[in-house]
Structures are given as structure tokens and as C-alpha cells.
N, C-alpha and C positions, 0 to 999 in steps of 0.2 A: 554569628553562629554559622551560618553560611559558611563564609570562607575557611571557619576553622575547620568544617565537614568536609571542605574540600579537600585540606589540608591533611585531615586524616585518613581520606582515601588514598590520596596519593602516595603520603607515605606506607599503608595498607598492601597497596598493589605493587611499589616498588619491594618491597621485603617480601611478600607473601604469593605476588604475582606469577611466577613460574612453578609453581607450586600448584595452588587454587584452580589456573585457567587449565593445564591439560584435561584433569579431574573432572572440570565442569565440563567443556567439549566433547568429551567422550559420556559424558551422562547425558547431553543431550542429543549425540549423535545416537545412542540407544533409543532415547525416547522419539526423536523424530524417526527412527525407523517403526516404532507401533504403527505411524499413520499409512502406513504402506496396504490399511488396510480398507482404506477409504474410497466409500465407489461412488461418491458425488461431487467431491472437493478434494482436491491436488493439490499436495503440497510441494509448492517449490522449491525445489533442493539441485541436489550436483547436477543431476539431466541437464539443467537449463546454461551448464558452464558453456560457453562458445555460440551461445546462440543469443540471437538480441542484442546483441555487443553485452552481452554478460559476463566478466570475468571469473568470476569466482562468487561464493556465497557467504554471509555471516550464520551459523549454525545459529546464533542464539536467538535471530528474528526469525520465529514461526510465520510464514509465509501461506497463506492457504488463498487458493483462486479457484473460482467455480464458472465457467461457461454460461450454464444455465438457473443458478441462483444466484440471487440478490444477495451478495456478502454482507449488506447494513444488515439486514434482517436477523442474517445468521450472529452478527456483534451482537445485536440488542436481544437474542435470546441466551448469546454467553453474559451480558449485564444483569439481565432482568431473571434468570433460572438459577445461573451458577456465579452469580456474583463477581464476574469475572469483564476487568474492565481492556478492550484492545488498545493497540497504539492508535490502528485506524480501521476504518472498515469503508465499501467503498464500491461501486458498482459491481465488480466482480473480483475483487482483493478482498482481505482482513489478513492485520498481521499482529500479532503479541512479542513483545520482547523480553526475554527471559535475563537475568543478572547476577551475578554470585551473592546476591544480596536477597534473590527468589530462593525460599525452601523447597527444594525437592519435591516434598509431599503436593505441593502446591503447583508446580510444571509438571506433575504426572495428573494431577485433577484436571487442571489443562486439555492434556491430550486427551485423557477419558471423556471427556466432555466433547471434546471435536468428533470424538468416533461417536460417540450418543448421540449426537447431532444428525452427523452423515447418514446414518442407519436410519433415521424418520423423514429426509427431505424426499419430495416427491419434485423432482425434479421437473424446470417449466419449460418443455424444449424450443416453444415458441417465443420465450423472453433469451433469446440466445443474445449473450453478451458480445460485441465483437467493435468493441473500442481499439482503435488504430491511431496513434498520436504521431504523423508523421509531420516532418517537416517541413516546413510552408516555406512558400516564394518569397522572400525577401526584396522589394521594391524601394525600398527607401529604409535610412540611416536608422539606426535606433532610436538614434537621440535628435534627426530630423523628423522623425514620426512624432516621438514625445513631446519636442516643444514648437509644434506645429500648430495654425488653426485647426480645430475638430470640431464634428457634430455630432449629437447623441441621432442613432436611427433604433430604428424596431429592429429587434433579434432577427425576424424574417427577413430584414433587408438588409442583413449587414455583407450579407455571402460576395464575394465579387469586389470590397470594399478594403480601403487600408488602414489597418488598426492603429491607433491614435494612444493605448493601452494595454496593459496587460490584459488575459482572460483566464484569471488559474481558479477554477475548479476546486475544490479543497472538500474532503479529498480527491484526489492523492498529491494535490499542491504543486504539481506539474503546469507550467505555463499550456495552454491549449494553442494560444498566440501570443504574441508580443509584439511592441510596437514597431512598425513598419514592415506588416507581413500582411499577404493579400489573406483577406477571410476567405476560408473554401467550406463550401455547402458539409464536407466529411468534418469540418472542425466545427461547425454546431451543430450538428449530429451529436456529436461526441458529447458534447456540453448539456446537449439537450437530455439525452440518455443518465447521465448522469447526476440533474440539478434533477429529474425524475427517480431516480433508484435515492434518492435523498440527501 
């Protein structure tokens, strides 16, 4: 059954596909311009082209990031209020991915719902988000890290140490480390901040 699902989209989108996708892109380039009116939560959109090493964006992934709210919380009260389930949600991310296979009616409750939201968050300027994933020192091979003697230490002691393992966070499923990179005090921060916001 699968494969034949498969098998009917592909041929779906090869016959109907030039068609369907402008249609869709331009409905939701409408709809993500409603959020323009959000004063607690940003949605990431073309602004961000050139920055971050960002190239370009997918219209149809709803992007929303908040500085100073907990994005999990803001998921779990699109689950728990408007029945509405995200791809991810995540110290200060949540994103929804919309499909030509999403009704309309249903990505515009969507965005009603985000601006309903925005309009009651009291915003926590003392929980200010400020996760930075940067690049770690590299000391040793990947795959000399990996199939090396290791030892397990306490999270408090690992800072200063060579990782033996990955360390991804999920969400947003982004390595924090990997193996053969010196641990730095700012990558369990990050970890920490984050295994906290849930």
C-alpha cells in the first residue's frame, strides 16, 4: 500500500505538478504575510536570505522563533487548544509544514492560531534565548575519536574533554558535538538550556 501511495503521488505531481505548486506558493506566500503582524514571535522568512549562511527559504515550512519564549510551550498549546500537531518545537524554534495535500481552511487556522497566541504571550525577557551552535576545535579523526578508548564523565566535567560521541539534542537534531571535538563550556550551555526548555 505504501509504495503504491508512493507511486500515485509521483505520478500526481509529475502531471499536475506545475500546475498545483505555483497556486500553492502564492497561497502561502499570502498567508505567511498575515504574520507580519506578530509582536512576540518572528517568522522566518526572506529577511534571513544571506545571513547565517542561508540561502534561500522553503515557503511551505512555517518557521516561527522567539528570543524570549519557550517555543515547546507555544507547540503544546497549538496541540493541546487547536489540535494542531508541529513538525518540531524547541527552545526557541517551532515550525509546521504545510503540503498540497493541507486544506486551505486548515493553514489559515494555522496562522489564526499563531497570531491568537502572540497576542497573550507575556513575554520572559529574563529567559532570553541565545543558543549559538558554533564550531568546535577538531583534535582528533572522527573515526579516531569513535573507535577510541572512552570514559563516561559527569556533564559538569566533560567541558575541556574529547568527545568520544555524538551529542545531538533533538530537538532540532543538530549535532551540538561530535566525535573528536574538544567540549567547550558554550556547547553545554547549549545542551543544558535546551534538555531544560524540554
Amino acid at each position: 500500500v505504501f509504495m503504491g501511495t508512493l507511486d500515485w503521488c509521483r505520478e500526481y505531481l509529475e502531471k499536475e505538478g506545475r500546475k498545483i505548486y505555483p497556486e500553492f506558493t502564492d497561497f502561502l506566500i499570502n498567508e505567511r504575510k498575515r504574520l507580519s503582524v506578530l509582536k512576540n514571535l518572528r517568522l522566518l522568512d526572506k529577511d534571513v536570505c544571506g545571513k547565517y549562511g542561508i540561502k534561500d527559504i522553503d515557503v511551505s515550512k512555517i518557521v516561527i522563533s522567539s528570543q524570549n519564549v519557550n517555543c515547546v510551550e507555544i507547540s503544546q498549546i497549538l496541540r493541546q487548544k487547536y489540535n494542531m500537531e508541529m513538525e518540531m518545537g524547541c527552545h526557541g524554534h517551532f515550525m509546521a509544514i504545510c503540503t498540497i495535500s493541507d486544506e486551505k481552511e486548515k493553514i489559515k487556522d494555522l496562522i489564526n492560531a499563531i497570531i491568537e497566541i502572540d497576542k497573550h504571550i507575556v513575554p520572559n525577557k529574563s529567559q532570553k534565548h541565545n543558543l549559538k551552535f558554533t564550531s568546535l576545535n577538531r583534535v582528533v579523526s572522527l573515526r579516531n575519536a569513535y573507535y577510541s578508548k572512552a570514559e563516561d564523565v559527569p556533564y559538569n566535567e566533560a567541558a575541556g574533554r574529547v568527545s568520544a560521541e555524538f551529542l545531538i539534542p533533538y530537538p532540532p537534531g543538530i549535532p551540538a558535538v561530535s566525535p573528536g571535538e574538544l567540549i567547550t563550556e558554550e556547547a553545554l550551555e547549549n545542551i543544558r538550556l535546551l534538555y531544560e526548555s524540554g
